[in-house]
C-alpha distance (Angstrom), angle and dihedral (degrees) to the residues before:
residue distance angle dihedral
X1 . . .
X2 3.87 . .
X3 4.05 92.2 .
X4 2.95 99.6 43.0
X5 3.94 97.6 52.4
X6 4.04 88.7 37.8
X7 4.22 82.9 56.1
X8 4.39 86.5 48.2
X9 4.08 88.3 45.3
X10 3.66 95.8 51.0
X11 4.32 96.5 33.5
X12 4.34 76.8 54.1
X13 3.62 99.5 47.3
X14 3.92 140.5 12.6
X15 4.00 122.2 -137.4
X16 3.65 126.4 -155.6
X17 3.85 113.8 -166.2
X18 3.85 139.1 146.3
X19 3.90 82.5 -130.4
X20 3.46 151.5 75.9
X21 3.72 103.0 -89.8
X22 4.18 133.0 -151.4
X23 3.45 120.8 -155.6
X24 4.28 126.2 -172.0
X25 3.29 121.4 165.6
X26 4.02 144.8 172.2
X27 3.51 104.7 -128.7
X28 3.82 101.5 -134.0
X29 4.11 103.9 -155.2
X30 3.59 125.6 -117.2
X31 4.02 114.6 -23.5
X32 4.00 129.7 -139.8
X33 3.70 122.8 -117.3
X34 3.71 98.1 -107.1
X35 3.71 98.2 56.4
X36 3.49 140.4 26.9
X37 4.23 127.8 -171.5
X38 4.12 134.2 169.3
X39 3.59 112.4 -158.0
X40 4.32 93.4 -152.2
X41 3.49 138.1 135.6
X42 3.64 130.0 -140.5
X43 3.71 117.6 -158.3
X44 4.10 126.1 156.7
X45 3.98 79.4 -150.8
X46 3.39 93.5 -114.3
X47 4.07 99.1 -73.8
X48 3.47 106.7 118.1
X49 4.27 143.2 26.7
X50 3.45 115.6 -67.0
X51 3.52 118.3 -91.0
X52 3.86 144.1 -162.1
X53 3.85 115.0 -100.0
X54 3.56 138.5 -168.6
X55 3.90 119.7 -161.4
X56 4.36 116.8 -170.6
X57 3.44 114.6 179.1
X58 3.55 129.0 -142.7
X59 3.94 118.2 -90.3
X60 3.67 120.6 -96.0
X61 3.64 117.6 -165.4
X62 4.01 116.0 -122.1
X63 3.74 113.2 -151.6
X64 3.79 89.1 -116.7
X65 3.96 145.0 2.3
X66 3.95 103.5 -58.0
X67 3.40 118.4 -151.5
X68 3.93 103.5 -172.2
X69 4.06 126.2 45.4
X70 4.09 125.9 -160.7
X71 3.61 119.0 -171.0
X72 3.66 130.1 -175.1
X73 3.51 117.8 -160.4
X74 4.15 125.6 -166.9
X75 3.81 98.9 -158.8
X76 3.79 122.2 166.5
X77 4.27 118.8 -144.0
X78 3.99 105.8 -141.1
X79 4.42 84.7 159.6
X80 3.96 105.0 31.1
X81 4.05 103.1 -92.3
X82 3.29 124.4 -155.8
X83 3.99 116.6 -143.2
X84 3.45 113.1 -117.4
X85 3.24 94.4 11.3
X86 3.89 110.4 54.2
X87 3.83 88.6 23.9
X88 3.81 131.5 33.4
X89 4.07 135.7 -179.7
X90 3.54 127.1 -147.5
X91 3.55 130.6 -175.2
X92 3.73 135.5 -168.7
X93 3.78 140.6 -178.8
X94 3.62 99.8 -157.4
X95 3.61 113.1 67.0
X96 3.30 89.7 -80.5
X97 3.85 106.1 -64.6
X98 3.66 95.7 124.6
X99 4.00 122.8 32.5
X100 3.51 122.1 -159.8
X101 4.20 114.1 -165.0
X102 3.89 115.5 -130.5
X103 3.86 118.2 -141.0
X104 4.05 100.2 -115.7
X105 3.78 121.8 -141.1
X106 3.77 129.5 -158.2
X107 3.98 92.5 -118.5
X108 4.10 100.2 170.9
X109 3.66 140.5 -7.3
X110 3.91 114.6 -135.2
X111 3.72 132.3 -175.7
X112 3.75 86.3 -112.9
X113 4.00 94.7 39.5
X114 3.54 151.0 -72.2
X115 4.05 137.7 -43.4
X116 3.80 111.4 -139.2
X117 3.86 109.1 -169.5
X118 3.99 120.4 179.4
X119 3.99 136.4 171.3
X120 3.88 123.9 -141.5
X121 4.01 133.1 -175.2
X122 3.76 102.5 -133.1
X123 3.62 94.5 174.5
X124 4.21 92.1 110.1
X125 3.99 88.4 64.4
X126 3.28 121.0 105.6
X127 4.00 103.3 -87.9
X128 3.61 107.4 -96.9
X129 4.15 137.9 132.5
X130 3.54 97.0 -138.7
X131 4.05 104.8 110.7
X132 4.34 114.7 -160.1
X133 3.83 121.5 163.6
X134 3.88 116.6 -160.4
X135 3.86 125.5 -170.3
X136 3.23 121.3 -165.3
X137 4.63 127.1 -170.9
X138 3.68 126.8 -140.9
X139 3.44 135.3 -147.2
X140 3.86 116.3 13.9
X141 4.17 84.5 -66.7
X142 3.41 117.5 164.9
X143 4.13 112.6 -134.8
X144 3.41 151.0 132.1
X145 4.16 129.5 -111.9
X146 3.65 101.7 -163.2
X147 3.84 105.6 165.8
X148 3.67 126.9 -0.6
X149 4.29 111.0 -161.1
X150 3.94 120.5 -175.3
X151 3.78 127.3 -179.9
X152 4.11 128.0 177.6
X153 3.35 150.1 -175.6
C-alpha cells in the first residue's frame, strides 16, 4: 500500500528540500549485513523550481569495519546533469560523522535513466560498522534518484 511504503521510504532515508517532496517506494524485505539498497523515487511532482537535495540513508550495520564502499545509483536527468558535478555520493562508516565523496561513473543508460556506480576507500574514517550513504544535487538541476544500492567490505 502507498502509505505504508511512503512510511518504509522515509524510515530508510531522510530528504532535505526547499520543496514539496513525493516519495514511492517498493519496500524491499529484510536486508543482509553486507549491503543495504531502497528502491524509491523522489519527485516534487513537477510543481515548483528545481531545487538542491540531500538524501542520508539510515545506518545499516556491517558485520565488521569495512574498508571499501560501492554504490550504484539509478538517477534519472529531466535538466542535463553532469556527474560529479550536478550530483555527488558520499559514503561513511561511522554513523555518519565523517563523509567521504565517491567518484561517480556513468555505468548504463536505460529507457527510464541512468546507473551511476562508484568505488571509495573508507579506511581513513573513523573505525566504525555503521554503513550511511548520502547524495547530495548541485545547481538548481532537475533529476530523479530512483534507487540508491551500496555494498562494502
Amino acid at each position: 500500500d502507498t502509505d505504508n511504503a511512503q512510511s518504509t521510504a522515509a524510515s530508510l532515508a531522510s530528504a532535505t528540500l526547499q520543496t514539496s517532496l513525493s516519495i514511492t517506494c517498493d519496500p524491499t524485505g529484510s536486508l543482509s549485513t553486507d549491503h543495504s539498497m531502497i528502491l524509491a523515487s523522489w519527485d516534487d511532482g513537477g510543481n515548483s523550481a528545481a531545487a538542491d537535495m540531500v538524501l542520508i540513508s539510515d545506518s545499516q550495520t556491517a558485520n565488521a569495519v569495512p574498508t571499501d564502499a560501492f554504490i550504484t545509483i539509478w538517477q534519472a536527468d529531466v535538466d542535463a546533469v553532469t556527474v560529479n558535478t550536478d550530483i555527488k555520493a558520499f559514503v561513511s562508516r561511522d554513523g555518519g560523522s565523517t563523509f567521504t565523496q565517491v567518484t561517480l561513473s556513468d555505468e548504463a543508460t536505460l529507457t527510464t535513466g541512468r546507473i551511476l556506480t562508484g568505488t571509495v576507500d573508507i579506511s581513513a574514517q573513523s573505525s566504525g560498522t555503521a554503513m550511511e550513504w548520502k547524495i547530495t544535487t548541485h545547481n538548481a538541476k532537475e533529476q530523479r534518484i530512483h534507487a540508491v544500492g551500496l555494498e562494502w567490505a
